[in-house]
N, C-alpha and C positions, 0 to 999 in steps of 0.2 A: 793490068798485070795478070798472065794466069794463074790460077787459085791450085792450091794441092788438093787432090778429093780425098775424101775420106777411105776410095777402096786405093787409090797410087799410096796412101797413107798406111795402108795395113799389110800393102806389099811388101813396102821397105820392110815393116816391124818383123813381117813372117819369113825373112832372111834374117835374123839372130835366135840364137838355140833356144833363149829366155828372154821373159819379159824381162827381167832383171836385168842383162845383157844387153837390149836396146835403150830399156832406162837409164842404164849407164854411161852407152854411146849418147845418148842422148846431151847428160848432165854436161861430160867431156867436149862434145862442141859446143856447148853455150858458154862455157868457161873459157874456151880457146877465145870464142868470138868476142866476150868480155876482155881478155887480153887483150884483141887485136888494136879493139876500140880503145885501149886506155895506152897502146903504144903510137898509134896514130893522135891521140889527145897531146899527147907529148911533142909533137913534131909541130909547131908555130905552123906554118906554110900550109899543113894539114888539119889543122884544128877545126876548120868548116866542116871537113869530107865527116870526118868524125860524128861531130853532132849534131849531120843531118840525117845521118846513116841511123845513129842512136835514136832521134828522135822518129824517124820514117817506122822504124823496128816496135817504137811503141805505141806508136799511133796506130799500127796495122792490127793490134795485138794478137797477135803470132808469136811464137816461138821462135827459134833463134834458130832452129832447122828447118822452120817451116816457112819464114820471112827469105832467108838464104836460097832456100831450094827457088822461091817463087821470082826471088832475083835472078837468080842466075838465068831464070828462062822470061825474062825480061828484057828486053834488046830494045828500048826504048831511050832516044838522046838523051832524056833526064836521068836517068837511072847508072846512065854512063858516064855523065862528069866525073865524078868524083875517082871513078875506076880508071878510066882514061889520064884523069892528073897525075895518080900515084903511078900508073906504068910508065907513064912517061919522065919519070923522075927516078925511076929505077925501083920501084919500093914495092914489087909483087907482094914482096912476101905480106904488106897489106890488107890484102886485099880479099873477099872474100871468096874468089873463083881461089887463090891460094889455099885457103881453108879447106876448100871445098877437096882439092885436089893431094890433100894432107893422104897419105898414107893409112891411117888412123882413120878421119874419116869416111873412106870412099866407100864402106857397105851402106850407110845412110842414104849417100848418094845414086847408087845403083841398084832399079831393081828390074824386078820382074811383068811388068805391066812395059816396056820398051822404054823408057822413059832415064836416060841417063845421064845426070847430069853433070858426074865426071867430066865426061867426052866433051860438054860443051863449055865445061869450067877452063879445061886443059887447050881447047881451041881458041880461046878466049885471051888466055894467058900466051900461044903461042904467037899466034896470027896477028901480025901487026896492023891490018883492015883493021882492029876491033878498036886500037887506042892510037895508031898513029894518025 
């Protein structure tokens, strides 16, 4: 899986006005992603995707925007189960290209080193290649 560098890492940061600001965005998605994880816990049928995601997330130990970002630009079959189940079951809003593509969000996701990974959360999410 490709890794975040440390300069794609201060990119992002040096698109918020303050440190404060990015620490917040920050806090804000791992809280969401906490969310996502404990509403997919709740869904029987989905309880695997969950605690393998959860568990992948702690064993990388990464951050929860840094684990995210490095998925998303992961297009590996393993990495796709679990994403490929819940869209085809209807359950974007799941999912972490979902998060990714949150409104809220998308300045984490897109910076200035070319690197956007909106674009390819929101392809991901569109384009039925990826899960049908």
């Amino acid at each position: 899986m490709p890794k975040m560098t440390e300069m794609e890492f201060n990119s992002v940061k040096n698109n918020f006005i303050s440190e404060f600001a990015f620490e917040q965005a920050l806090k804000t998605f791992a809280d969401d992603v906490n969310k996502s994880i404990a509403d997919t816990l709740a869904i029987k049928e989905f309880r695997p995707i969950a605690l393998d995601f959860e568990r992948r997330m702690r064993e990388s130990n990464q951050e929860p925007y840094v684990y995210c970002r490095n998925l998303i630009n992961d297009l590996s079959g393993y990495t796709q189960k679990g994403f490929k189940k819940l869209m085809k079951a209807g359950r974007k809003d799941l999912t972490v290209e979902f998060l990714v593509s949150d409104p809220r969000h998308q300045s984490l996701f897109s910076d200035a080193a070319g690197i956007n990974v909106v674009k390819a959360a929101n392809e991901r999410i569109t384009n039925p290649a990826y899960w049908a």
